[in-house]
ChimeraX commands (.cxc) that place a marker at each C-alpha (Angstrom):
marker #1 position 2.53,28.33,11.99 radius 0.5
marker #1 position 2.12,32.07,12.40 radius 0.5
marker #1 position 5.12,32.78,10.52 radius 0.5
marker #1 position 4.95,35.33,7.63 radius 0.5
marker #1 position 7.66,34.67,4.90 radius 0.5
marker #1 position 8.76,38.41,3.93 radius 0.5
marker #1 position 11.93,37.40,1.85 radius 0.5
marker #1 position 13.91,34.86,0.27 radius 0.5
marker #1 position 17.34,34.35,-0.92 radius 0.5
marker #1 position 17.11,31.45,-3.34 radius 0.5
marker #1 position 19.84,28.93,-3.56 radius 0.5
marker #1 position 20.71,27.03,-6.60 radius 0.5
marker #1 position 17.72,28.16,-7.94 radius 0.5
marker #1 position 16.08,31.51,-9.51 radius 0.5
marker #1 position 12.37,29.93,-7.96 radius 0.5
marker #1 position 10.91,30.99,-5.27 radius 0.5
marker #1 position 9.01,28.41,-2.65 radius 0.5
marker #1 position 7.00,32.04,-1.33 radius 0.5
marker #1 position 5.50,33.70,-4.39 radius 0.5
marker #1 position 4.57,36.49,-2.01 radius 0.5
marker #1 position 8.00,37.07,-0.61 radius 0.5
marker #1 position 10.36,39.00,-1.68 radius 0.5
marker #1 position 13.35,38.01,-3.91 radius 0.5
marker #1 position 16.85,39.01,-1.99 radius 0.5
marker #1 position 20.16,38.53,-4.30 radius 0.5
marker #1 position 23.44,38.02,-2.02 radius 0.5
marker #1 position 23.29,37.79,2.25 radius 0.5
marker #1 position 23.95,41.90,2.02 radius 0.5
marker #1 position 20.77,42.11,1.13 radius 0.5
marker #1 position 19.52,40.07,4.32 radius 0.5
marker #1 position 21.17,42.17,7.05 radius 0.5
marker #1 position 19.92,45.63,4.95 radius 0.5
marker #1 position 16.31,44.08,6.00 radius 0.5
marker #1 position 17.81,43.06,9.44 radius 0.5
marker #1 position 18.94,46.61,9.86 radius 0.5
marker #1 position 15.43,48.26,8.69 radius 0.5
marker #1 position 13.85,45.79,11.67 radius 0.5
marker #1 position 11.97,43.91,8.88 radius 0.5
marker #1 position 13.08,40.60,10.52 radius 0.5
marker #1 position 12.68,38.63,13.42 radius 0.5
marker #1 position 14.02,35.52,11.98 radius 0.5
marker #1 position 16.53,34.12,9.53 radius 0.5
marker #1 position 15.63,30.58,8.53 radius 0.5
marker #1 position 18.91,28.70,6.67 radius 0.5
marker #1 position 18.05,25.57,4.86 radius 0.5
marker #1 position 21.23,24.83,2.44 radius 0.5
marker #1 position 20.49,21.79,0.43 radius 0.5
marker #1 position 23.16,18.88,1.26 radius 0.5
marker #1 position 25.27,19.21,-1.29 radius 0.5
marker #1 position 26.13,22.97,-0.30 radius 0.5
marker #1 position 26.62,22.18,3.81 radius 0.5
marker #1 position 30.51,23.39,3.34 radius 0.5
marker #1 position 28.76,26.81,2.69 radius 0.5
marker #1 position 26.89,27.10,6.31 radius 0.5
marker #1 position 29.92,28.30,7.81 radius 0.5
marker #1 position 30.41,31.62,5.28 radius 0.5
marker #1 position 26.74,32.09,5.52 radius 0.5
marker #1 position 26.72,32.08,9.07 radius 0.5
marker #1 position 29.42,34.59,9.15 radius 0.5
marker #1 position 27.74,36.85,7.16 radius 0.5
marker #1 position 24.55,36.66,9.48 radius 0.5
marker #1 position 26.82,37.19,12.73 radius 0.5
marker #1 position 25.78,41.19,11.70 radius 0.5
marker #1 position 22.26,41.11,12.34 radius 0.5
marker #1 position 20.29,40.77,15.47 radius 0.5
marker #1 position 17.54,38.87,14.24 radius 0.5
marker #1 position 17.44,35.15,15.63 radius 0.5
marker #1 position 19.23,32.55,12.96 radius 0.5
marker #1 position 17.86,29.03,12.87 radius 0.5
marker #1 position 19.34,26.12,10.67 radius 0.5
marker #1 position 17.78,23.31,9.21 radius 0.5
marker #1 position 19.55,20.78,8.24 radius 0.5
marker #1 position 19.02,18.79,5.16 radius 0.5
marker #1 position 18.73,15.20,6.32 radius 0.5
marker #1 position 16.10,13.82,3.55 radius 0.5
marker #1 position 15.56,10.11,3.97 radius 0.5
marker #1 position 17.74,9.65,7.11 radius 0.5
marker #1 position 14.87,11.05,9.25 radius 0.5
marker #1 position 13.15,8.23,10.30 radius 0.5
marker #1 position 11.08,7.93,13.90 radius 0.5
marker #1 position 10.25,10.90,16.05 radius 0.5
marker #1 position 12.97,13.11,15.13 radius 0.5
marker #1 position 13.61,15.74,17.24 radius 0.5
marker #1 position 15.97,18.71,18.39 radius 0.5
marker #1 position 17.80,19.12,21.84 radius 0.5
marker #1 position 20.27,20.87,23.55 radius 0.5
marker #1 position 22.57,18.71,25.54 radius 0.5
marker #1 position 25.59,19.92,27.33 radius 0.5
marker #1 position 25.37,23.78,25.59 radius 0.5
marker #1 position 25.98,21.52,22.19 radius 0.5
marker #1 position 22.42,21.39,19.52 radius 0.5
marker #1 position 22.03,17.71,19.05 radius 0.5
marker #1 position 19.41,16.16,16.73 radius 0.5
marker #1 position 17.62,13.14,16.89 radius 0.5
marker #1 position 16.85,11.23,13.26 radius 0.5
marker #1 position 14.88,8.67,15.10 radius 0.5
marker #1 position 13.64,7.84,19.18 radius 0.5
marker #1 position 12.34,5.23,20.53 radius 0.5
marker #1 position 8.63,6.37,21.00 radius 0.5
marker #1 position 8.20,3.81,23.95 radius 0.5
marker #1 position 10.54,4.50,27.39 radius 0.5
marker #1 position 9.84,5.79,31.03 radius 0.5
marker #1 position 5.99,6.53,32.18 radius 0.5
marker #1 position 5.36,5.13,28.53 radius 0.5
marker #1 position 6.35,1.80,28.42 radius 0.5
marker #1 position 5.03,1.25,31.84 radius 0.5
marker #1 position 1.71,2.56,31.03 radius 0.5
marker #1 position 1.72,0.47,27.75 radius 0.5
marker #1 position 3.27,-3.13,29.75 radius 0.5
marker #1 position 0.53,-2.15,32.31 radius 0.5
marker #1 position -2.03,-1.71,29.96 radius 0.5
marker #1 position -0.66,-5.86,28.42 radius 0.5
marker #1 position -0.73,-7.28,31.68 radius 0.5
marker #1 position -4.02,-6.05,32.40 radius 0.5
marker #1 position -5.75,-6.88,29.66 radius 0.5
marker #1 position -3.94,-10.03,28.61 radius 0.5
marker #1 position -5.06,-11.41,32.42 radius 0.5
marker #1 position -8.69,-10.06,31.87 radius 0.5
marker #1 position -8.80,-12.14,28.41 radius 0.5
marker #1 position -7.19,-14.93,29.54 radius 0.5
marker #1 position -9.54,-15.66,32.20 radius 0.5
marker #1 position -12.59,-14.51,30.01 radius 0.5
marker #1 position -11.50,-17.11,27.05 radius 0.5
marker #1 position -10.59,-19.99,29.01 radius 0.5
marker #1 position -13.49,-22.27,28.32 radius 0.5
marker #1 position -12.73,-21.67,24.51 radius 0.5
marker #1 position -9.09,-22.46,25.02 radius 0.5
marker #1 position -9.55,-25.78,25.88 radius 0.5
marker #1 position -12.19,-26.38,23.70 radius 0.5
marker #1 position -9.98,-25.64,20.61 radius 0.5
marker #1 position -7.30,-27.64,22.42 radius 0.5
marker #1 position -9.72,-30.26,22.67 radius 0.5
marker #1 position -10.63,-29.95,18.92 radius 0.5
marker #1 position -7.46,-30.05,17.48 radius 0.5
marker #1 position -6.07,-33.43,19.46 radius 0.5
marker #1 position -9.46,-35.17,18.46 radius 0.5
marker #1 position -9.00,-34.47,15.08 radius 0.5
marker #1 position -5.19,-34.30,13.38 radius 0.5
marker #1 position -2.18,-35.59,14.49 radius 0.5
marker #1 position -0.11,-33.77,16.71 radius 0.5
marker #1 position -0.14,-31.25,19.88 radius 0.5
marker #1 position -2.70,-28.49,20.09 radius 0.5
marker #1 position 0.19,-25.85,21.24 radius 0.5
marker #1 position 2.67,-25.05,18.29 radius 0.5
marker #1 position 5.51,-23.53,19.24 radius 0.5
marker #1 position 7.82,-21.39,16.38 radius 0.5
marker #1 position 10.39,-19.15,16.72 radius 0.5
marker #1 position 9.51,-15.01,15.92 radius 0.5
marker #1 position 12.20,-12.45,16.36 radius 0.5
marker #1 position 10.70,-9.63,18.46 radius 0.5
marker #1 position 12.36,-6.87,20.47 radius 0.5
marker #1 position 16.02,-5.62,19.95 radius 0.5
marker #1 position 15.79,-8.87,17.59 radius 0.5
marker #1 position 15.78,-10.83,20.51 radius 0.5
marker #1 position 14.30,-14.44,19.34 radius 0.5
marker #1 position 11.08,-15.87,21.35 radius 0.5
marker #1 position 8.85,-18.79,20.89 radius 0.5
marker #1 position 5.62,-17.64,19.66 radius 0.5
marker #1 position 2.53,-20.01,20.91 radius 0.5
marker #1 position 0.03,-20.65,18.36 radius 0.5
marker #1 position -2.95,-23.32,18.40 radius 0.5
marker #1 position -1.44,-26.04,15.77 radius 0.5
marker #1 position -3.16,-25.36,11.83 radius 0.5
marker #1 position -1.02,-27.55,9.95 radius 0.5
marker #1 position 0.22,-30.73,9.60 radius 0.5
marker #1 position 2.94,-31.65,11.94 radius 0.5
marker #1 position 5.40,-32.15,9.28 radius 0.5
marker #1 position 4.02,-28.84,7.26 radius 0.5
marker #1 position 7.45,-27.51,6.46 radius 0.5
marker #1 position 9.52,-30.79,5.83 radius 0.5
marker #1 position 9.64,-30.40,2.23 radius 0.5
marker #1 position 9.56,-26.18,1.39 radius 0.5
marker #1 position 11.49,-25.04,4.58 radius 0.5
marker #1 position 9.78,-21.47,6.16 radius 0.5
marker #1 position 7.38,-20.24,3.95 radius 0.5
marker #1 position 4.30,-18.16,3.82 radius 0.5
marker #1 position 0.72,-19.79,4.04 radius 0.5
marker #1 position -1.98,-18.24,0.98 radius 0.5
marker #1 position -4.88,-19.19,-0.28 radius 0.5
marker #1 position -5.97,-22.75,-0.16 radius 0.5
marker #1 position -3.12,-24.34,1.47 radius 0.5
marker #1 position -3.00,-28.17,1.33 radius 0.5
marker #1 position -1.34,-27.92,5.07 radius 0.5
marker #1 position -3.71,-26.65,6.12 radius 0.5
marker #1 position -6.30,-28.71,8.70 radius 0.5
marker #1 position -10.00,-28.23,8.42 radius 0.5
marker #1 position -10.09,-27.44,11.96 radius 0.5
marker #1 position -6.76,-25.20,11.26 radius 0.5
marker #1 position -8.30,-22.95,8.52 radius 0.5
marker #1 position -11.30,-22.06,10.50 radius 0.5
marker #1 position -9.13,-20.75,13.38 radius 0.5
marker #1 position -6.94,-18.92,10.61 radius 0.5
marker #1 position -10.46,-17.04,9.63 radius 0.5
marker #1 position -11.40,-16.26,12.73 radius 0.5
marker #1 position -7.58,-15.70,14.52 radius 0.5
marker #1 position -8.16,-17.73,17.40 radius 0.5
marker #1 position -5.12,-19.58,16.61 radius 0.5
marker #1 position -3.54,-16.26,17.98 radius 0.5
marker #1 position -4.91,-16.51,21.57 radius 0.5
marker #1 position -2.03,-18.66,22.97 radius 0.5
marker #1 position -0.01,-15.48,22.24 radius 0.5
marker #1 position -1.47,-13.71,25.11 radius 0.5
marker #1 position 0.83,-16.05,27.27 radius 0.5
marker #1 position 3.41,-14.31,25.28 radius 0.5
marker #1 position 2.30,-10.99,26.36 radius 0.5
marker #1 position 2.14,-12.13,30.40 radius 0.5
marker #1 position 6.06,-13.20,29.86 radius 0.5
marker #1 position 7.11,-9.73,27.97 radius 0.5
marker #1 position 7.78,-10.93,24.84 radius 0.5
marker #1 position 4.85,-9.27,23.44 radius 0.5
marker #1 position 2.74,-7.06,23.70 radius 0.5
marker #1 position -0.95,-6.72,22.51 radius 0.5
marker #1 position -0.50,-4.10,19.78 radius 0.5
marker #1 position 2.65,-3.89,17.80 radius 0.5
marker #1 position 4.24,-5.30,14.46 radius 0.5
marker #1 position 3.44,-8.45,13.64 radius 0.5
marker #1 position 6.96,-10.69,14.45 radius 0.5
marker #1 position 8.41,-12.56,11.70 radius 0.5
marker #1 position 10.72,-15.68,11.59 radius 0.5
marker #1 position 14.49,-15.06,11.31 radius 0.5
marker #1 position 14.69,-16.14,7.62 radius 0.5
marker #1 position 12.24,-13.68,6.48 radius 0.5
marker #1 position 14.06,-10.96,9.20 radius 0.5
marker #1 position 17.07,-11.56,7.14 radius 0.5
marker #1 position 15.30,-11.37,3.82 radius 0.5
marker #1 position 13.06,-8.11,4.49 radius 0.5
marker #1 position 16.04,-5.90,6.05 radius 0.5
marker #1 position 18.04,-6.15,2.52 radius 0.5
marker #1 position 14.39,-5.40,0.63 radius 0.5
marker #1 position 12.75,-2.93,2.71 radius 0.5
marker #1 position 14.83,0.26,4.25 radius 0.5
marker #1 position 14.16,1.02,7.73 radius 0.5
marker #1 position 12.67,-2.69,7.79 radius 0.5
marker #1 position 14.65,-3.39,10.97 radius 0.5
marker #1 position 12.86,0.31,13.00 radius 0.5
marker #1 position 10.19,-2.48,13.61 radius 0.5
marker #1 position 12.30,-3.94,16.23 radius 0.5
marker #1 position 12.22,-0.96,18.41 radius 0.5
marker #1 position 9.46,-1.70,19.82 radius 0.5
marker #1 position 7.79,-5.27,21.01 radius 0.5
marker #1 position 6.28,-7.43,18.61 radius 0.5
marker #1 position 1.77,-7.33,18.73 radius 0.5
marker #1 position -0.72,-9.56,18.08 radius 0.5
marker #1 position -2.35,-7.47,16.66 radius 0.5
marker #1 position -1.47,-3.92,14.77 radius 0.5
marker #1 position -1.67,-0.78,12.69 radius 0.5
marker #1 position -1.34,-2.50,9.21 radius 0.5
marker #1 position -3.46,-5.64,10.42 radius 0.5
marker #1 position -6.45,-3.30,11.09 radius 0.5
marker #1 position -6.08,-2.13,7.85 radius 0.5
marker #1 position -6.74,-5.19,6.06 radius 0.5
marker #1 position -2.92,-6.10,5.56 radius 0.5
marker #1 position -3.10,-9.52,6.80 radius 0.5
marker #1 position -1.68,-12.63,4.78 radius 0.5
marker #1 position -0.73,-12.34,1.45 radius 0.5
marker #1 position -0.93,-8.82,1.35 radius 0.5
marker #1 position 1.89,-6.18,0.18 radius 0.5
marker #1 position 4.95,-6.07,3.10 radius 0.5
marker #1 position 5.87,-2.84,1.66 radius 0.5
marker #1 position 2.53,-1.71,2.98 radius 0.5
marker #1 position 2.76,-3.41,6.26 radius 0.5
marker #1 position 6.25,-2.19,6.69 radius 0.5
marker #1 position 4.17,1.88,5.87 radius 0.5
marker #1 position 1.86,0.45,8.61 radius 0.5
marker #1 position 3.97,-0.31,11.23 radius 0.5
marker #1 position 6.56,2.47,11.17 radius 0.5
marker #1 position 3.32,5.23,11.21 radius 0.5
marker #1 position 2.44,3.20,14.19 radius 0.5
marker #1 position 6.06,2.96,16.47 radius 0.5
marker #1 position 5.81,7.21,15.47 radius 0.5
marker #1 position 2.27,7.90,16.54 radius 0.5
marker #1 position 1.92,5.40,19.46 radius 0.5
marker #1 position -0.28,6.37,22.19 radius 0.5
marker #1 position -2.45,4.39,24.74 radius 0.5
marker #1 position -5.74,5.82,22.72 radius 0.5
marker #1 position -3.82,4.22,19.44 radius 0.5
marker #1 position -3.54,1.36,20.99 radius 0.5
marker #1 position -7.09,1.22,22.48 radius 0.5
marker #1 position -8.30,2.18,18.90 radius 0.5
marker #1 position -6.40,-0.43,17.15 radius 0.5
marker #1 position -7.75,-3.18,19.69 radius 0.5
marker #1 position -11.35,-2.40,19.12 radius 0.5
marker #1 position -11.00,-2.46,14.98 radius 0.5
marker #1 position -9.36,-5.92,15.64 radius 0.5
marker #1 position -12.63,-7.09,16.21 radius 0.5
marker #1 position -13.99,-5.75,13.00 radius 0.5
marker #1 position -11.44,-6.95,11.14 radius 0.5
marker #1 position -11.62,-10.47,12.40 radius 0.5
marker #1 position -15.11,-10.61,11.16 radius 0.5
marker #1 position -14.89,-9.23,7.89 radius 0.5
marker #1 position -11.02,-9.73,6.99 radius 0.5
marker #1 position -10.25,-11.53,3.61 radius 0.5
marker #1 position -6.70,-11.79,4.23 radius 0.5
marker #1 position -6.23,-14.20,6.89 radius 0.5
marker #1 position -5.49,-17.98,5.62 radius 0.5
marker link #1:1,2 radius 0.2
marker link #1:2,3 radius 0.2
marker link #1:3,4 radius 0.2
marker link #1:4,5 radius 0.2
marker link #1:5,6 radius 0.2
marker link #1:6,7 radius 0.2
marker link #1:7,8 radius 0.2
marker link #1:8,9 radius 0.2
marker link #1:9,10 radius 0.2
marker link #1:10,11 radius 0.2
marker link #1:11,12 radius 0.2
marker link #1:12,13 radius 0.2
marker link #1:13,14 radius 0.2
marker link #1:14,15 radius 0.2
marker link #1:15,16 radius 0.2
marker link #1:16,17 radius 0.2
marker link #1:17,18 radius 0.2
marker link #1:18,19 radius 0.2
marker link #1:19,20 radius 0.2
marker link #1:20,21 radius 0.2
marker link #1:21,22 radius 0.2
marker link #1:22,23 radius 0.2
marker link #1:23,24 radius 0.2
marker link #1:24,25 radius 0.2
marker link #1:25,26 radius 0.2
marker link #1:26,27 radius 0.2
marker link #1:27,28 radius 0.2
marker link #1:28,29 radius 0.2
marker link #1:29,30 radius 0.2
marker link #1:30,31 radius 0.2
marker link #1:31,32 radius 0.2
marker link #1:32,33 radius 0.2
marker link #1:33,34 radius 0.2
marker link #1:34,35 radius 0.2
marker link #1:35,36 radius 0.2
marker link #1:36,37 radius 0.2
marker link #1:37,38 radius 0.2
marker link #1:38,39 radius 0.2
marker link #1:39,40 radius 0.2
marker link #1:40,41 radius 0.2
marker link #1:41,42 radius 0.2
marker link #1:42,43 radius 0.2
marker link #1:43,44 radius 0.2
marker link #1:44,45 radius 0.2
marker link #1:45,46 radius 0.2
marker link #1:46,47 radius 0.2
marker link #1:47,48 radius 0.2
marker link #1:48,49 radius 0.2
marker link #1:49,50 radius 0.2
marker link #1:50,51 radius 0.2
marker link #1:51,52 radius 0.2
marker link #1:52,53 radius 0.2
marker link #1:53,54 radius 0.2
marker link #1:54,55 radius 0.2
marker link #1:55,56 radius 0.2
marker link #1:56,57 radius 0.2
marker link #1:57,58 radius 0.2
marker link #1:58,59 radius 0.2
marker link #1:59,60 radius 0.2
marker link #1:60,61 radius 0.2
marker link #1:61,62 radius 0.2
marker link #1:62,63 radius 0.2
marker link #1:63,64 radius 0.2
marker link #1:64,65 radius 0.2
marker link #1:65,66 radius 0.2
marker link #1:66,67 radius 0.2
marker link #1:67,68 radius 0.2
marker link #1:68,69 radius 0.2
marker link #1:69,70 radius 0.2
marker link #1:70,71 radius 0.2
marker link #1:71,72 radius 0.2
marker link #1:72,73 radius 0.2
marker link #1:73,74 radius 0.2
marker link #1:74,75 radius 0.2
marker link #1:75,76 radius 0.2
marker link #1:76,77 radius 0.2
marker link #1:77,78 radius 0.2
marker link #1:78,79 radius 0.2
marker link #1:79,80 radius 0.2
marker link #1:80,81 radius 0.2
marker link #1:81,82 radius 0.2
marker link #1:82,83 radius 0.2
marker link #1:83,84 radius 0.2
marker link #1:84,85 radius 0.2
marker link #1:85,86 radius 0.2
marker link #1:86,87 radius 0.2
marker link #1:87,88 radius 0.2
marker link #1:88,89 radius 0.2
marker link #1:89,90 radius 0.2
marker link #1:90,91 radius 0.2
marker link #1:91,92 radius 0.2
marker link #1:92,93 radius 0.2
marker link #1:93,94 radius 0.2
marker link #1:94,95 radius 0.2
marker link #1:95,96 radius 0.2
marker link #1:96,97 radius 0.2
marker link #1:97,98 radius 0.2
marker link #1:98,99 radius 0.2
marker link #1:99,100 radius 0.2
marker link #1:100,101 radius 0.2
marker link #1:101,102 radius 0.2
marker link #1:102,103 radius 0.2
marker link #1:103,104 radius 0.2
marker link #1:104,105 radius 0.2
marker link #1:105,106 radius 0.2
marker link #1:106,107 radius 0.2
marker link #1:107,108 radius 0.2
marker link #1:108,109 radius 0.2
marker link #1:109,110 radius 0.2
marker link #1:110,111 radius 0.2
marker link #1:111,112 radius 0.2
marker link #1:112,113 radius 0.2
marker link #1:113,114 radius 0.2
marker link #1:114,115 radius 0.2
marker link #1:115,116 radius 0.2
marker link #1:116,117 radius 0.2
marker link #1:117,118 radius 0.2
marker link #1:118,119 radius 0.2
marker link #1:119,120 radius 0.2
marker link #1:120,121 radius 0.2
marker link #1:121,122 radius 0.2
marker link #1:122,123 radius 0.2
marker link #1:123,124 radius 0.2
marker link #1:124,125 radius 0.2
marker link #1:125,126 radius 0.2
marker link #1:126,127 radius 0.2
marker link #1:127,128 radius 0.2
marker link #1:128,129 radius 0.2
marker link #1:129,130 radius 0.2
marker link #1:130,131 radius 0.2
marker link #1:131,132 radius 0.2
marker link #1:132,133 radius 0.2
marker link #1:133,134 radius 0.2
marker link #1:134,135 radius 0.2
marker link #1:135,136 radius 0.2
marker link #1:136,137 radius 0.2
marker link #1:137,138 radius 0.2
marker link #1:138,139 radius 0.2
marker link #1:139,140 radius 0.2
marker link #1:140,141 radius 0.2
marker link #1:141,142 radius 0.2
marker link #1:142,143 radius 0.2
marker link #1:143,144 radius 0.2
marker link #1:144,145 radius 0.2
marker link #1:145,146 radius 0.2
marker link #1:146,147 radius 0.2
marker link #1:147,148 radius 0.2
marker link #1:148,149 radius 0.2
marker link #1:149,150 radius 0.2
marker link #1:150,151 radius 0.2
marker link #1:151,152 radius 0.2
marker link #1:152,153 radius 0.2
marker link #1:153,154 radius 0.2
marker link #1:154,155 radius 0.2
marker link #1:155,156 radius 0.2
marker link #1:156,157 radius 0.2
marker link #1:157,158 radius 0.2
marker link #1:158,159 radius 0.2
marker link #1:159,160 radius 0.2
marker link #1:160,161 radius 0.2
marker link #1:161,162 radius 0.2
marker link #1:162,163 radius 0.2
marker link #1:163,164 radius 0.2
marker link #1:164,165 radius 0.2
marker link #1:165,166 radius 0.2
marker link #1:166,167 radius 0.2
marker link #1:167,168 radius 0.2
marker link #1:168,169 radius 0.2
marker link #1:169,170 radius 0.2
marker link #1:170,171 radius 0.2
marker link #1:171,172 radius 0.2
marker link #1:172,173 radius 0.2
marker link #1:173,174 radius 0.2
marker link #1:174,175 radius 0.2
marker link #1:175,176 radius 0.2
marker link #1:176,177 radius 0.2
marker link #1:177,178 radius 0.2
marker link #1:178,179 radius 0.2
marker link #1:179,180 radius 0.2
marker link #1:180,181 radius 0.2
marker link #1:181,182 radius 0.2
marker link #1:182,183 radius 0.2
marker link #1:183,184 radius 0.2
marker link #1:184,185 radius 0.2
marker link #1:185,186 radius 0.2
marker link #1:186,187 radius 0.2
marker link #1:187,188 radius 0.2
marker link #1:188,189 radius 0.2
marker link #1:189,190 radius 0.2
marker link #1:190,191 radius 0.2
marker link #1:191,192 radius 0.2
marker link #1:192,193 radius 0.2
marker link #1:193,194 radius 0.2
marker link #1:194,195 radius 0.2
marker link #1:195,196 radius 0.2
marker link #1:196,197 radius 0.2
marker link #1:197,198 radius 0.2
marker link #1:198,199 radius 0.2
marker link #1:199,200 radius 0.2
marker link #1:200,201 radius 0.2
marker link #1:201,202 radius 0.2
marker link #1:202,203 radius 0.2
marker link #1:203,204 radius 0.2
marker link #1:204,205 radius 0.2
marker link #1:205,206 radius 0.2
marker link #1:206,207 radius 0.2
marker link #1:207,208 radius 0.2
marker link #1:208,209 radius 0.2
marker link #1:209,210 radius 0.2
marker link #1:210,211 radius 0.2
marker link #1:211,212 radius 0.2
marker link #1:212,213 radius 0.2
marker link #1:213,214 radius 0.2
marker link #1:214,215 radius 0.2
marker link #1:215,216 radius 0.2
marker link #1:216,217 radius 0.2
marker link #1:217,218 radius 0.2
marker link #1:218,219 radius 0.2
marker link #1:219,220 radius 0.2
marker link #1:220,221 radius 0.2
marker link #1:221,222 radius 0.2
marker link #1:222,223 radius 0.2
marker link #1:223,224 radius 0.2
marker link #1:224,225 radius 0.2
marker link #1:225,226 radius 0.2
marker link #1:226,227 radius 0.2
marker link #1:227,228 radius 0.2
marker link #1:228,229 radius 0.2
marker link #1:229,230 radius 0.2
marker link #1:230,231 radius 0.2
marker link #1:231,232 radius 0.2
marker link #1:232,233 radius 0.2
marker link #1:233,234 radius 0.2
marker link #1:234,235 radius 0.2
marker link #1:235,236 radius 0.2
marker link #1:236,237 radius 0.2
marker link #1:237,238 radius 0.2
marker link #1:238,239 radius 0.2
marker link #1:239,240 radius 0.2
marker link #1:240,241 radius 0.2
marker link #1:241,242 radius 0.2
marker link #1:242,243 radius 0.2
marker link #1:243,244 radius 0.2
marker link #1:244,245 radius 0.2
marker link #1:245,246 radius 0.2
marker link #1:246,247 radius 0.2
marker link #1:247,248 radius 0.2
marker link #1:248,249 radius 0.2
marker link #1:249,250 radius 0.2
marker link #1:250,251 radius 0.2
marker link #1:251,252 radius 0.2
marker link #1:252,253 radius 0.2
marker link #1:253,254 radius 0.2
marker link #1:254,255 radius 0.2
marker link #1:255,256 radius 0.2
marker link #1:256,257 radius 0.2
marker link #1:257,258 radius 0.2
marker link #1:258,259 radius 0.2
marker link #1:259,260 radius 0.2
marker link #1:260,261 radius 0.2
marker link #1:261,262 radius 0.2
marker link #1:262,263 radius 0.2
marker link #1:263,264 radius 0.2
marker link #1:264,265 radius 0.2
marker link #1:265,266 radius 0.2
marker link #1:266,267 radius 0.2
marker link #1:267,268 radius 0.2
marker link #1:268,269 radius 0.2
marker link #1:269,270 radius 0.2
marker link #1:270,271 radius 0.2
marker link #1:271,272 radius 0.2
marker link #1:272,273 radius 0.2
marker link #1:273,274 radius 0.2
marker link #1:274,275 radius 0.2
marker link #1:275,276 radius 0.2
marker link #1:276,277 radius 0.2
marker link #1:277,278 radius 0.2
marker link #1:278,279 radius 0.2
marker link #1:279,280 radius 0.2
marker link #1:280,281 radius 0.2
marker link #1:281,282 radius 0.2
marker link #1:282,283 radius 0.2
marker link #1:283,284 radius 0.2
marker link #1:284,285 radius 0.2
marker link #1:285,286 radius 0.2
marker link #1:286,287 radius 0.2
marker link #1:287,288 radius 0.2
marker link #1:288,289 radius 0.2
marker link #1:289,290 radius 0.2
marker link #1:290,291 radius 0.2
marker link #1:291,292 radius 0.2
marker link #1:292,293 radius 0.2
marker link #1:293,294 radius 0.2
marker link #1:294,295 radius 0.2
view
């Protein structure tokens, strides 16, 4: 960063983090560098459990000229895009933003409608053949129609073509499909392998309830369940559910570990960009073909 590290004062501790710096042994000993123009900056990072101390240190420093920063000690509460501000004279800081608001959303909604029209149109043709398909050969519509909580965990039906048998869920209630599942169609698990019983969702993304790349949404049930398993579980809501994302691209599809997805998905809401996006869209296709996950 530029910065050379010329002393410490230690707290709590007789380490230093800067072997090459040297060792001060009370604040005096601060403004005596101060006042021999050895500083330019006082850095004060008091561990949590010694914050009722910031006001005496600060105090002390009010001798010196050199420019006095604080850091606070926030550990885990630091989530999304954390930031410092100044707003009305007052320092504020942010443990978490929303990465996606103004010029950014728009370019990002644009960037859905665009898209989602283009492959619409393109895919047609194979829309109603799989439509075709699945009336012809299992009972029930071709269009299923379940219930995903997406943005600001507002609830939306999420189209999907129909894998299962109608009455899949009768008996075990919401759970999740793995390997070899007996409700399963024929027709249903090839789709499942090749995620084209995901293209109905780019309806979803025309209406605004999705968008292309984001977290994969999740039923209310297993909303409920994750929040109380996985901190910062509900930081996924911040931004609109995908059909595709960070974690999927990474072969974290299916059965795989949530705590990974979750990893996935929260690197993703803090490093979004369009070229992220773009990225992620083009290793879809990859993934598709070689995934092992998806059943």
């Amino acid at each position: 960063l530029g910065l050379e590290v010329v002393a410490e004062l230690p707290v709590g501790s007789d380490d230093l983090a800067w072997g090459s710096a040297q060792r001060l042994e009370d604040l005096d000993a601060v403004g005596e560098l101060a006042e021999r123009g050895e500083l330019d900056e006082v850095y004060v990072a008091l561990p949590a459990a010694q914050a009722s101390e910031l006001a005496e240190v600060l105090r002390a420093l009010d001798e010196i000229t050199a420019n006095v920063r604080v850091i606070p000690d926030l550990g885990a509460a630091v989530r999304l895009n954390a930031s410092a501000a100044v707003v009305g004279g007052l320092p504020i800081v942010s443990l978490r933003e929303r990465p996606l608001y103004g010029a950014r959303a728009a370019a990002k909604r644009a960037l859905d409608i665009v898209l989602a029209s283009v492959l619409i149109v393109i895919s047609a043709p194979l829309l109603a053949l799989i439509a075709i398909v699945l009336r012809a050969t299992s009972r029930g519509p071709a269009i299923f129609c379940q219930e995903r909580v997406g943005l600001d965990l507002r609830p939306f039906s999420m189209l999907k073509f129909r894998t299962m048998a109608i009455d899949a869920e009768d008996a075990t209630g919401p759970v999740f499909a793995k390997r070899g599942d007996p409700r399963v169609t024929r027709v249903g698990r090839l789709l499942r392998r090749l995620s084209l019983d995901e293209l109905p969702q780019l309806w979803n993304v025309l209406r605004g309830e999705m968008s292309l790349v984001g977290p994969r949404p999740e039923r209310e049930p297993f909303v409920e369940e994750f929040r109380n398993l996985f901190p910062g579980y509900m930081l996924r809501h911040s931004v609109r559910s995908g059909m595709t994302g960070w974690a999927q691209v990474h072969g974290l599809r299916g059965g795989s570990s949530l705590e990974a997805r979750l990893r996935y998905d929260l690197e993703y809401i803090d490093r979004w960009s369009l070229t992220l996006d773009l990225e992620i869209l083009g290793r879809t296709i990859v993934q598709v073909l070689i995934g092992k996950n998806a059943y």
